[in-house]
N, C-alpha and C positions, 0 to 999 in steps of 0.2 A: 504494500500500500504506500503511495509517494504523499507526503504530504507536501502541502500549499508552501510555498513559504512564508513567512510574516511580512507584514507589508509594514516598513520600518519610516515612521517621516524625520525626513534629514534638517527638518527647523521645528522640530515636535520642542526641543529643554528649547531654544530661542523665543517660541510661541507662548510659550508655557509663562517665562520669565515677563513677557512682553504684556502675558496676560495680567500677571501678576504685579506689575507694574501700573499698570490702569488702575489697578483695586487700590492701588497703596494711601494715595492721600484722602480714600473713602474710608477705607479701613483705619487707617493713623486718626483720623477723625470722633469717626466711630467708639475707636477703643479708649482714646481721650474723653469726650466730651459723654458717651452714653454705657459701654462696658465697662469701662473705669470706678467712673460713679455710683454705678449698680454692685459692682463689687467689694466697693470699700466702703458702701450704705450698707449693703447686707451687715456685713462684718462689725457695724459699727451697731448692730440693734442686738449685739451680742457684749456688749461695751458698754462701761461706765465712763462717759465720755461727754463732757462741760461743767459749769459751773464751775468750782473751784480749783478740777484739774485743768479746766480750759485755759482758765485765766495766767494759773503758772505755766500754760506751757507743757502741760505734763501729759505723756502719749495714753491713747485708748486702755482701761486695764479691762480684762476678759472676765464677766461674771457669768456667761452662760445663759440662763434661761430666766436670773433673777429681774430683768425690763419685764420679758413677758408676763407674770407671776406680779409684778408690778400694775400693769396694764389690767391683768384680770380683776383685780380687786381696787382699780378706779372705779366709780360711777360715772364720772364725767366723760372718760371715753367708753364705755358700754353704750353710755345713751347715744352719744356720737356715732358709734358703730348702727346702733339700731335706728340710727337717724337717715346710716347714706345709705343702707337697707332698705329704708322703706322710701327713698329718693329713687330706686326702681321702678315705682309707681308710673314714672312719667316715662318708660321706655317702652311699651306696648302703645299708650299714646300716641306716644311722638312718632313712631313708625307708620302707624295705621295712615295719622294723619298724613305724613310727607309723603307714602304714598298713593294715596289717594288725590291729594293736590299734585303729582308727578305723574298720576294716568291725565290729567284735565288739563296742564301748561305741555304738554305732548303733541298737543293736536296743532294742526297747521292751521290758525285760525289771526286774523288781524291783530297787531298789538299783541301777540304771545310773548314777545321778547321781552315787554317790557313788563308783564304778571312776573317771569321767570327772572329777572332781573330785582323786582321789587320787594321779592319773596325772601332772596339771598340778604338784600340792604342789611338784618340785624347780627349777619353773620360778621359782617366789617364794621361793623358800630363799635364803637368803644365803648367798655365796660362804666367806664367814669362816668359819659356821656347818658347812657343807659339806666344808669343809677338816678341819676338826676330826673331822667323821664319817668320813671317808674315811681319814685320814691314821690312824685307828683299826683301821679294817678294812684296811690294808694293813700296819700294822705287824710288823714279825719276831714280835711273843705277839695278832696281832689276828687279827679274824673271819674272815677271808681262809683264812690256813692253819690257823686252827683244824677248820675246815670242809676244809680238802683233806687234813689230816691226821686226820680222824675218817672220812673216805670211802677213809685208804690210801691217797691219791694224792700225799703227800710225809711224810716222815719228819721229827723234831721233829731230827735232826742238821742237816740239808737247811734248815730251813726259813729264810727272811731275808725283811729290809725290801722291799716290791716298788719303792716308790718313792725305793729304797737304792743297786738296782742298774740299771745302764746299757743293760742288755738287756731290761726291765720295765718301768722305769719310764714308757717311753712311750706303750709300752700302754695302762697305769694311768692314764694322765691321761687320754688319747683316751677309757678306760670312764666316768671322772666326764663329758667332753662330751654323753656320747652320754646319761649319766643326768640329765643337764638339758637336753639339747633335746628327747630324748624326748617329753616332754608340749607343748611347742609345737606341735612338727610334727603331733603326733594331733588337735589340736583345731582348727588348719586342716583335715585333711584330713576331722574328721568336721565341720566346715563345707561341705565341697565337698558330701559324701557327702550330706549334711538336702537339696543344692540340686538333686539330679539326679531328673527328675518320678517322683511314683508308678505312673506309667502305664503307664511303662516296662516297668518290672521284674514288675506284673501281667500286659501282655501279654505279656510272655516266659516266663513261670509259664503261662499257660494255653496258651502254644504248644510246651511239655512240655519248655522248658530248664533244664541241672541249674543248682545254684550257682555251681559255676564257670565253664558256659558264660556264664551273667549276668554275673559280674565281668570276665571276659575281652572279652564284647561290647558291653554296658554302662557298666559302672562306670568301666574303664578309660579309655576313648572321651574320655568325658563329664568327666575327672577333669583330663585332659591341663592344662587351665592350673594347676587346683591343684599337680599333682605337678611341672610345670614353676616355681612364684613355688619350692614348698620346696626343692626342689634347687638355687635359683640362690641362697634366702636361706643351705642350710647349705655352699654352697661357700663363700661369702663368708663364714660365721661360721669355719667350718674355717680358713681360710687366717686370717684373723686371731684366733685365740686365744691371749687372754695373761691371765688371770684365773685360768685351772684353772693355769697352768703358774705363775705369779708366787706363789702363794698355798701350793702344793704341793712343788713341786721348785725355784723359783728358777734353771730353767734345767738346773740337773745332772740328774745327776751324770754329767761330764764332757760336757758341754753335750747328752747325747741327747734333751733336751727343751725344748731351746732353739729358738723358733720366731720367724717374721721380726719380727712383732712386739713380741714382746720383745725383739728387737734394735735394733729403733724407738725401743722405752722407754729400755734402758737406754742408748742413745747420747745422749736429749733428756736422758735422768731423772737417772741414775745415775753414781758419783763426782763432781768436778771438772771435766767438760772442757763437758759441755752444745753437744754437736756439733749444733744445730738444722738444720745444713745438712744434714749426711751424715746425721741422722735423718729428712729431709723426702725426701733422695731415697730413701731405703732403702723408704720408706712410700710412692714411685711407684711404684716396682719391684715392692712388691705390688699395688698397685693396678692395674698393668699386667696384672699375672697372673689376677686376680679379672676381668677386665673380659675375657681372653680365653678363660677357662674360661668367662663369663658366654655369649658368643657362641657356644662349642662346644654349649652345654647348648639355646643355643636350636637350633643347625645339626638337630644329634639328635633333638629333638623337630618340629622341622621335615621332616624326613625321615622321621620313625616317622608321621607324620600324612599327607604329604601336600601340605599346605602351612603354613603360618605359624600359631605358636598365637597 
């Protein structure tokens, strides 16, 4: 029996090198600015690390798992935890809605560009900017109950701060998230939508299916990875919001807005003590949580499909 010979490329180590060259200042980057940081955060939620070793100068000392065991037996980050938990609320929302607003700015209709255009606008607004508008329309004389008090649905006795009180205010922040990822999530999803063939949806038009049997046997089908990245990006945005809540409430009132993240910040950020340890694990602990919702979200769509998207 002769065998083949190997077919050997004479610039395969030059190619190789050349490829590898390309990667470099991605990679140099990379392992600075995001592997870097990710690994000497880990390391450091295993670490009694600020406050008074900070200030002398004195390196990370290893106490193992006593942050965690710390963290357990806070109140203030449990609630926190059970805070950005139930800030998931708005990820089923926020999806349904942006796509459903992403089958409707789809269509080749006059003026589309500028719905698809105007929908995006809160996604580049600045948070400051943001604050200012909102923390307007919530106030006890703002747009909010002027409008529920012009429809009879609260009285100018009744009326208060939403982001005053502790049974509202969470809400109110969860409505500013959901009015800035809104426009994200829609311009992926009418990404996804421009990429599913025209052919499709023609033969099923002329094999006399209504519009909802198309988006049910179609659109849907076909959508599966997009609506699986948005759901895995706003669980992970969910669980770490701290921009609407730092900017807004500050955590109150009486911490019903206070989320893990923010519990992050103000243990690295905030007063004197600059706990870098107890804030690196607190920021595991999400990230645990993120990584296993990340896994459920695939299990689901794994199972709604079949097999693996």
């Amino acid at each position: 029996m002769i065998r083949a010979p190997r077919s050997k490329s004479r610039f395969s180590l030059r190619d190789t090198l050349m490829s590898y060259g390309f990667l470099a200042p991605a990679l140099i980057l990379l392992t600075l600015f995001t592997f870097y940081p990710l690994a000497y955060g880990s390391y450091l939620g295993f670490t009694e690390y600020g406050g008074a070793r900070f200030g002398q100068g004195l390196p990370p000392k290893w106490i193992g798992l006593e942050n965690f065991r710390t963290l357990l037996a806070d109140p203030l980050f449990l609630r926190s935890l059970v805070n950005s938990v139930k800030y998931l609320i708005v990820v089923p929302v926020l999806q349904l809605a942006s796509l459903a607003v992403a089958v409707l700015v789809n269509k080749n209709l006059p003026g589309m560009a500028f719905f698809r255009a105007a929908y995006y606008v809160p996604v580049v607004t600045s948070i400051s900017l943001a604050a200012v508008m909102w923390d307007w329309v919530y106030n006890k004389d703002g747009t909010l109950n002027w409008v529920l008090g012009a429809a009879h649905l609260l009285s100018r006795s009744s009326m208060f701060g939403w982001l005053n009180n502790e049974y509202s205010a969470f809400w109110a922040v969860m409505l500013v998230t959901f009015w800035r990822g809104f426009g994200y999530y829609m311009v992926l999803y009418l990404a996804g939508l421009q990429g599913i063939p025209q052919e499709l949806e023609e033969a099923a038009v002329l094999d006399g299916a209504s519009s909802w049997k198309r988006f049910w046997s179609i659109t849907v089908p076909m959508m599966k990875p997009t609506i699986l990245l948005c759901s895995l990006l706003s669980t992970i945005a969910a669980l770490r919001v701290l921009e609407e809540v730092l900017v807004l409430t500050n955590g109150g009132p009486l911490n019903s807005t206070y989320t893990a993240l923010m519990y992050v910040y103000s243990k690295a950020f905030q007063g004197f003590n600059f706990d870098y340890g107890l804030a690196s694990a607190a920021g595991l602990v999400v990230a645990a949580v993120a990584l296993l919702l990340s896994a459920v979200n695939f299990r689901l769509f794994r199972d709604s499909s079949g097999d693996s998207v």
